[in-house]
LUMVEX-393915 format. One record per residue (C-alpha): residue in one letter; y, z, x. Coordinates in steps of 0.5 Angstrom, whole numbers, plus 500, padded with zeros to 3 digits. Each point is the difference from the previous one (the first is absolute). Layout:
<nodes>
aYZX...
</nodes>
This chain:
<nodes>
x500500500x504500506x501508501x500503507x498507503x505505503x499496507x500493497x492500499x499495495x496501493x494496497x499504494x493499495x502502493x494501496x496494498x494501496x496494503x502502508x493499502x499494497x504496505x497496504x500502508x504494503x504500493x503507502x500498507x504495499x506504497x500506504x500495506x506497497x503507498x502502507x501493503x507500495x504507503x503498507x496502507x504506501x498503493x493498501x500503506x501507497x494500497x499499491x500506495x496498495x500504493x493499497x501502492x494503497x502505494x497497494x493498504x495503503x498502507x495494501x506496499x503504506x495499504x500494499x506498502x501503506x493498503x503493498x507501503x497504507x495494500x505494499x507501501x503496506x507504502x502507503x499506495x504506501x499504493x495499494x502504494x494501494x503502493x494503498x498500493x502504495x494502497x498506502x492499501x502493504x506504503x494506503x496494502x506496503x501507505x493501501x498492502x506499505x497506503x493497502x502493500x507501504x496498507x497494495x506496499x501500508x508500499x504504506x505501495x501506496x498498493x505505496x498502492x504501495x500503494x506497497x506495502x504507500x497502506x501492503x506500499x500506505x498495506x503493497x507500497x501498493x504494501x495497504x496500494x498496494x500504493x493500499x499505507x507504496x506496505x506496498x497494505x502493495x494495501x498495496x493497502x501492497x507499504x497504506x494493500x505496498x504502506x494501505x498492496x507497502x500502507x493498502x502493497x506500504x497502507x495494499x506496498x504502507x493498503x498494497x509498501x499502508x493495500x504495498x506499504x494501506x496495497x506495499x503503506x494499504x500492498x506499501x499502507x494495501x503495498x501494504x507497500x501492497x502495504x504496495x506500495x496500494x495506501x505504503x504500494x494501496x497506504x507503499x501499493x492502500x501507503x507501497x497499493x494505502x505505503x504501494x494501496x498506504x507502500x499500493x494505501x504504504x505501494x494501495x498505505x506504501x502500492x493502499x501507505x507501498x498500492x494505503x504505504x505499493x495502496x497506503x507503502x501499493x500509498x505501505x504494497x501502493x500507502x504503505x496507499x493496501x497501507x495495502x494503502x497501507x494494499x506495496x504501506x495498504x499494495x507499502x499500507x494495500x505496496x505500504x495499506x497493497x507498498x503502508x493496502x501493496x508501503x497500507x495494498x505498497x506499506x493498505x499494496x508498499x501501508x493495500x502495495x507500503x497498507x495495497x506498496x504498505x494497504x498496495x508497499x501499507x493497501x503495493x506499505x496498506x496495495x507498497x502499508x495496503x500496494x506498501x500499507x494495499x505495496x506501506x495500506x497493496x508498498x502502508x494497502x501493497x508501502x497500508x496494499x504496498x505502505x494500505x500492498x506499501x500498507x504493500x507501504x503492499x500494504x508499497x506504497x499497493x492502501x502507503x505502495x495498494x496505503x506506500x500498493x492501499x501507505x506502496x496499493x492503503x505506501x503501494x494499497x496505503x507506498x496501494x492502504x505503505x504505496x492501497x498502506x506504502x501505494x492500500x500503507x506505498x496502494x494501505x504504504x503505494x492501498x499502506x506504501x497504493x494502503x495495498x493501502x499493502x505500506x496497505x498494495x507499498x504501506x498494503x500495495x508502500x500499507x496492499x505498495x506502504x496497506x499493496x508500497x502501507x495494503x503496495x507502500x499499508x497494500x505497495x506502505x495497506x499494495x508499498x501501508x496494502x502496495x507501502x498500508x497493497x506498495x505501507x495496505x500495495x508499499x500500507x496494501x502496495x507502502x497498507x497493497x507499497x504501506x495495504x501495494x507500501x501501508x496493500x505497494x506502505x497497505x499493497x507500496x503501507x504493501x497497507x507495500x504507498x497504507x501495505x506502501x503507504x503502494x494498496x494504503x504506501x501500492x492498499x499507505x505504495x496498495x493502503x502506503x503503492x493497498x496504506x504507498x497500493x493499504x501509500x499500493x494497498x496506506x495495503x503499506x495505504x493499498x497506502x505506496x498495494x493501500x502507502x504501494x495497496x494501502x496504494x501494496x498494505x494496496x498495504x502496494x508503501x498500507x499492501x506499496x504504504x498497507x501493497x507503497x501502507x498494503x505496497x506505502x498499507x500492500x506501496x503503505x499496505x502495497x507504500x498501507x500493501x506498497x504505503x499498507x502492497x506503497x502504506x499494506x504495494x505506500x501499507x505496503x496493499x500496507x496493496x499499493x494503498x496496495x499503494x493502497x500502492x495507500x494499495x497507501x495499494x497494504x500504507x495499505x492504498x500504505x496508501x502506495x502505506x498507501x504505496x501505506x496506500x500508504x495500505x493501497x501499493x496495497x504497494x503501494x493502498x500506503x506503496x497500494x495505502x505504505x501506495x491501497x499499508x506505502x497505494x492500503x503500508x503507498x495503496x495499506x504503506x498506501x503506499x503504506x501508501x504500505x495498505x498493503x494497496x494498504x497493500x495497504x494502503x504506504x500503492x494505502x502502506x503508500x502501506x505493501x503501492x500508499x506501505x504496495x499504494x500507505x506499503x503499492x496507498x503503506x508498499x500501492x496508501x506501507x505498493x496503494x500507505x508499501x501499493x496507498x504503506x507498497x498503493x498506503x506501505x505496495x498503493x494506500x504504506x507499497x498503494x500507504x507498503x505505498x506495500x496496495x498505495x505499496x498493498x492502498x501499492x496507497x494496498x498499506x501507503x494503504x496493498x499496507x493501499x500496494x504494502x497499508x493502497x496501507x505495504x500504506x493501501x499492499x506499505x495505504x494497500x503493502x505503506x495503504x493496497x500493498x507499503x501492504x498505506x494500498x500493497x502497506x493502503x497495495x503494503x495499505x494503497x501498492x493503499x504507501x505499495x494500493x498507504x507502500x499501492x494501500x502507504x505501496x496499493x501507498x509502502x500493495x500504495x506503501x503494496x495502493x505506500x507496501x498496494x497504496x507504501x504493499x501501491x503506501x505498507x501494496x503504494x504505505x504494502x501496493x503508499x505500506x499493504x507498499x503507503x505500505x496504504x495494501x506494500x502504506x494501504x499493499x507498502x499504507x493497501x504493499x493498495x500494496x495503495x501506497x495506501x494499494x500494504x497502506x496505496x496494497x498499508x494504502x497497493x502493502x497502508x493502498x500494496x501495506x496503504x494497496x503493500x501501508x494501501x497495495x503495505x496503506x494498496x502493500x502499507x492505501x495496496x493499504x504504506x499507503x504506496x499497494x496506496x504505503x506496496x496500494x499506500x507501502x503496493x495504496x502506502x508498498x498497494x496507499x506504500x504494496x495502495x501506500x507500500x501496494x494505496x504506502x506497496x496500495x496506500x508504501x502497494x493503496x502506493x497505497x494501504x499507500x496501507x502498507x498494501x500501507x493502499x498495497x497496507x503494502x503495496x496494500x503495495x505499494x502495496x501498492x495498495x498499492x497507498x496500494x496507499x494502496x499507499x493502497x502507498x506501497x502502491x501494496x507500496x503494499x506500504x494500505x497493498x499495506x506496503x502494500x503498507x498503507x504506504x504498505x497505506x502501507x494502503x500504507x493501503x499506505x494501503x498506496x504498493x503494496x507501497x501496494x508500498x505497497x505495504x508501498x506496503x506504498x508496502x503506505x508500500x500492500x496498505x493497500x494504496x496505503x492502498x498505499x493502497x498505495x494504501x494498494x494501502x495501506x493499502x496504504x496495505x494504500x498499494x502493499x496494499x502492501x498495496x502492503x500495494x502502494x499495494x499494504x509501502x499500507x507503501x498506496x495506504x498506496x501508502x496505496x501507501x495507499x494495497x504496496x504504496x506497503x501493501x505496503x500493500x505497505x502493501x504497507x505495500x495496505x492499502x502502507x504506498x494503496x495498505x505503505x500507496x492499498x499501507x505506501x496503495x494499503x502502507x501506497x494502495x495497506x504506505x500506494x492498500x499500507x504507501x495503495x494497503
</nodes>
């Protein structure tokens, strides 16, 4: 009825029932079973009082019943109170029989007999009971059923509500993306239709638990005065659970939808996307075909400018695919902009259009110069043609009779001299600075043309030449008549074309044609210098005839690489302790030397008095010793991982203070060009050089003495390169809470899709599958693998910065490795503790999986040999 004890135990009570005996066993069972699973744990767990009422039965009927609830009864009890009956016979026999038969009923509780509800009310207050037993406890027993019915069938409503966004969520995540428009669209109509109908289950749910939670606080409602019993507060609480359950389940699948929402619009984006760049691609492909085909560059201005116009037209007509493709590109970037899950897909489709709208619009600029470099040869000749023409008219229309004279044939020179001049108009006078100009345009066809243009020009002026020398002895006092002879140049003497003057070693007007792709795979064949001279010829693998030449380089950049350290040392580090230059330290830099300098001095140490050119200088007659020299010094080189790994913070410290007074006048006194974070950048560009000095020894040792030593040498330079350049990385590591110096040698890092399978784990909808990989950084160690996540953040401006967020790790002891996964051979699977934990690992390259495969293995190989 919902009453409770003075501690809160709850009361079951068994009123008097003629036919107690006749239930059957599973039937009393089952009721009682649910009796004591209705109060909360905490009740429960003070233990059930049980009022047995017997006053108008017998003692049979007693013992009945407490050998039925000793035998059967599932919870805790704490009191069992017997209202014996009333008549005085059973009443005796009641005394007697619980006498002998108390140790029968096997309760380890007192079972406490009562003569009337009087003496009850003594143990149980009277607000806790229900009138039959004399209290003033209200129960009605049909609303009771009603309620309990009510909340049973909305629990089972929240369990069949949660099994539902499950199941559907479930599917949703099993669900394979189409890879059209038209699916897509349909998928998302399909799964947005599905979701509202679940949403629509949801109101029902939480409409059916509010009206519950209405109509059991009902009394309380209409009745300021009423209480609501312990067991109706309790139904309250369930209610209020349920519903607070159903809000969670609820918000789980509202965050799912909105992410699966999402993918599902930008996966209809993408479809969109694609679609849209197969018609441009088709359009600026056809566009480039056309153009590609267009190759004629004329014979004549009238042919050339015809083809201008037919440039002119392609070009207008491709605006259209063109300003497609541009806006297409901007649309792909603005996707890509808002966290498209496709970048990698998207991205490069944007840098193709872009790339094909730039080939186009170069290779019409190219098209409309060449045709202009065509439309100018063109006039030049046909100018050239015309003047030939009409220099030969001038020459015939000259009078014979009229030069006879003195005066006569100084006019004729007048005229041919004004006639020469124009000549310079035409250009064509210097046959080379012609093919020259128009070298990348000369066909054959253009060519002949021209060399016949050329031709007339020079036979033209020779005829000048001719006269002139004619007109000049008639213009000279005449000694003895002279019989004159009329010119006809179109009827002169056949004779052979002269040869057009030409440079030494040249071969023709040919050659021009071809000087700028010739010049262009000349250029990209000669070889690259470092500053030292290349070797050629049989002498190239001889050690001890070439080395000097790179040893006497290594010797003069360390004396001016150790100079520059000094001064840095001298003009900035040490003058940042002179009293008389306090004043100019910005405060920001007070007491942060170390940080700016990082180990400088100790590098300029090292160099001073190990591996200065006094050492170096030993090399030059025995170069083999020169690989030694580094090899001696392996372990001092590593002073450079710690200026590195200082680098970001000095970097930071002098984008703070760089531009102080302070430093501008150190820089004043040392007469440097380049300012401080200059010669900062020093030690990490030196260690780098050394790695390329001793390269070009290898290419002077091949087959010769020394040759491993140098090897040896260069790897163990491009160990430390290494290093370095993983130390930045593992400096900028986050959120990992243990040291992870102790996490043994830092063997590989690097970037790769991540996908994770977790065999253990709940199973809420907001932890349904993934759609896209995890961008991981992983670090391996050789006692750890490091999973974290890679951040680049804008520091003041400059340039982005890495960092990496701590995710997850891996012990390698307990890892296993497999190579292929699913026929990708870019992908490897690691599985942790037996396959609980599965990390599915793709690399950007075969050779970069092998490479980590192998690492992993060298590893795994070395744990179980050091067990064994």
């Amino acid at each position: 009825a919902g009453g409770r004890g003075k501690d809160g135990a709850p009361i079951i009570t068994f009123p008097e029932f003629a036919g107690f005996s006749d239930i059957p066993d599973a039937d009393f069972l089952n009721v009682v079973t649910y009796l004591t699973s209705i109060p909360s744990l905490e009740a429960a767990s003070v233990g059930f009082i049980i009022i047995i009422d017997r006053r108008r039965d017998k003692w049979s009927a007693v013992k009945a019943s407490l050998t039925r609830i000793a035998g059967a009864f599932p919870g805790n009890l704490q009191l069992v109170f017997v209202l014996r009956p009333s008549r005085f016979i059973q009443r005796t026999i009641a005394d007697i029989g619980i006498k002998l038969y108390r140790d029968d009923f096997k309760m380890k509780v007192p079972i406490i007999m009562l003569n009337s509800v009087s003496d009850l009310h003594g143990y149980i207050d009277k607000s806790q009971l229900t009138r039959e037993l004399g209290g003033t406890l209200e129960y009605g027993h049909s609303q009771w059923i009603h309620h309990r019915t009510a909340i049973e069938n909305f629990a089972m409503t929240v369990k069949t509500t949660a099994q539902m966004l499950q199941t559907f969520g479930t599917d949703l995540a099993e669900t394979e993306l189409p890879n059209d428009v038209q699916c897509t669209e349909e998928l998302l109509s399909a799964h947005t239709d599905d979701h509202s109908k679940l949403k629509d289950e949801l109101k029902l749910a939480v409409k059916q638990g509010a009206t519950l939670l209405t109509c059991i606080r009902e009394p309380v409602t209409r009745s300021a005065n009423s209480k609501l019993s312990p067991d109706e507060l309790e139904n309250v609480a369930t209610v209020e659970r349920l519903l607070a359950q159903l809000d969670e389940t609820e918000k789980a699948f509202d965050q799912f939808w909105t992410k699966h929402h999402l993918k599902l619009e930008q996966c209809l984006q993408l479809r969109h996307f694609e679609h849209d760049f197969r018609e441009v691609k088709l359009a600026l492909d056809n566009l480039m075909e056309g153009q590609a085909g267009f190759a004629d560059i004329g014979d004549s201005v009238t042919r050339v400018e015809h083809l201008l116009r037919e440039q002119k037209q392609l070009e207008e007509k491709g605006q259209e695919p063109l300003e497609k493709a541009q806006s297409l590109a901007l649309h792909g970037e603005q996707l890509i902009q808002n966290n498209h899950y496709a970048v990698d897909s998207i991205r490069p489709k944007c840098v193709e259009l872009r790339r094909i709208c730039d080939d186009f619009t170069n290779e019409t600029k190219k098209k409309y110069d060449i045709l202009g470099k065509s439309l100018e040869l063109h006039k030049q000749l046909d100018k050239a043609s015309q003047w030939c023409e009409a220099g030969i008219y001038l020459l015939a229309s000259q009078a014979v009779d009229k030069c006879q004279s003195q005066e006569g044939a100084e006019t004729a020179l007048v005229e041919i001299e004004k006639f020469l001049v124009t000549a310079k108009e035409h250009q064509l006078s210097n046959p080379k600075e012609f093919y020259n100009q128009f070298d990348m345009i000369l066909t054959p066809e253009i060519k002949a043309n021209a060399q016949r243009i050329l031709q007339k020009l020079e036979d033209v002026q020779e005829m000048f030449d001719k006269r002139q020398v004619s007109l000049k002895k008639l213009a000279a006092k005449q000694t003895r008549p002279v019989q004159p002879v009329a010119p006809h140049p179109e009827s002169s003497p056949k004779r052979a074309s002269p040869k057009i003057t030409r440079p030494a070693g040249t071969a023709g007007p040919v050659c021009f044609r071809h000087t700028r792709r010739l010049g262009s795979a000349v250029s990209s064949a000669l070889p690259r210098l470092t500053g030292m001279r290349v070797l050629h010829g049989k002498g190239a693998g001889n050690l001890s005839k070439h080395s000097p030449h790179i040893i006497n380089e290594l010797i003069e950049t360390e004396r001016v690489y150790v100079e520059e350290l000094q001064s840095i040392i001298e003009g900035y580090a040490s003058e940042m302790d002179n009293p008389n230059l306090v004043h100019l330290i910005p405060s920001s830099l007070q007491n942060k030397k170390e940080i700016l300098f990082g180990n400088l001095p100790e590098i300029y140490e090292f160099h001073n008095r190990h591996v200065g050119a006094a050492e170096i200088e030993n090399c030059i007659e025995n170069p083999e010793l020169l690989a030694r020299c580094f090899l001696k010094r392996k372990e001092d080189l590593q002073i450079y991982e710690k200026y590195c790994q200082n680098k970001p913070r000095s970097e930071a410290l002098w984008r703070q203070c760089g531009d102080s007074i302070f430093f501008q006048e150190c820089q004043r006194k040392l007469d440097h060009k380049l300012s401080l974070d200059a010669y900062l950048l020093k030690p990490v560009q030196r260690i780098t050089k050394y790695q390329l000095l001793l390269k070009e020894m290898l290419k002077c040792s091949k087959n010769s003495e020394g040759t491993a030593e140098l090897e040896e040498a260069l790897a163990t330079v491009l160990d430390i390169i290494k290093s370095v350049n993983d130390s930045m990385h593992q400096i900028a590591i986050t959120g990992y809470e243990g040291d992870v110096s102790e996490l043994g040698k830092l063997l590989m890092q690097g970037s790769f899709n991540v996908w994770t399978d977790h065999k253990k784990g709940h199973n809420k909808v907001k932890d349904l599958a993934r759609f896209k990989p995890m961008q991981r950084h992983l670090f391996l160690y050789t006692k750890m693998l490091l999973f974290c996540k890679k951040r680049e953040e804008n520091t003041d401006g400059h340039e982005k910065t890495a960092s990496y967020s701590f995710k997850n790790s891996l012990k390698m002891s307990t890892v296993g490795i497999t190579e292929n996964v699913k026929g990708d051979n870019k992908k490897f699977e690691i599985w942790y503790n037996g396959r609980e934990e599965v990390y599915i690992i793709q690399a950007s390259s075969v050779e970069l999986k092998n490479t980590w495969i192998s690492e992993i293995r060298k590893v795994l190989t070395g744990q179980l040999e050091a067990c064994r």
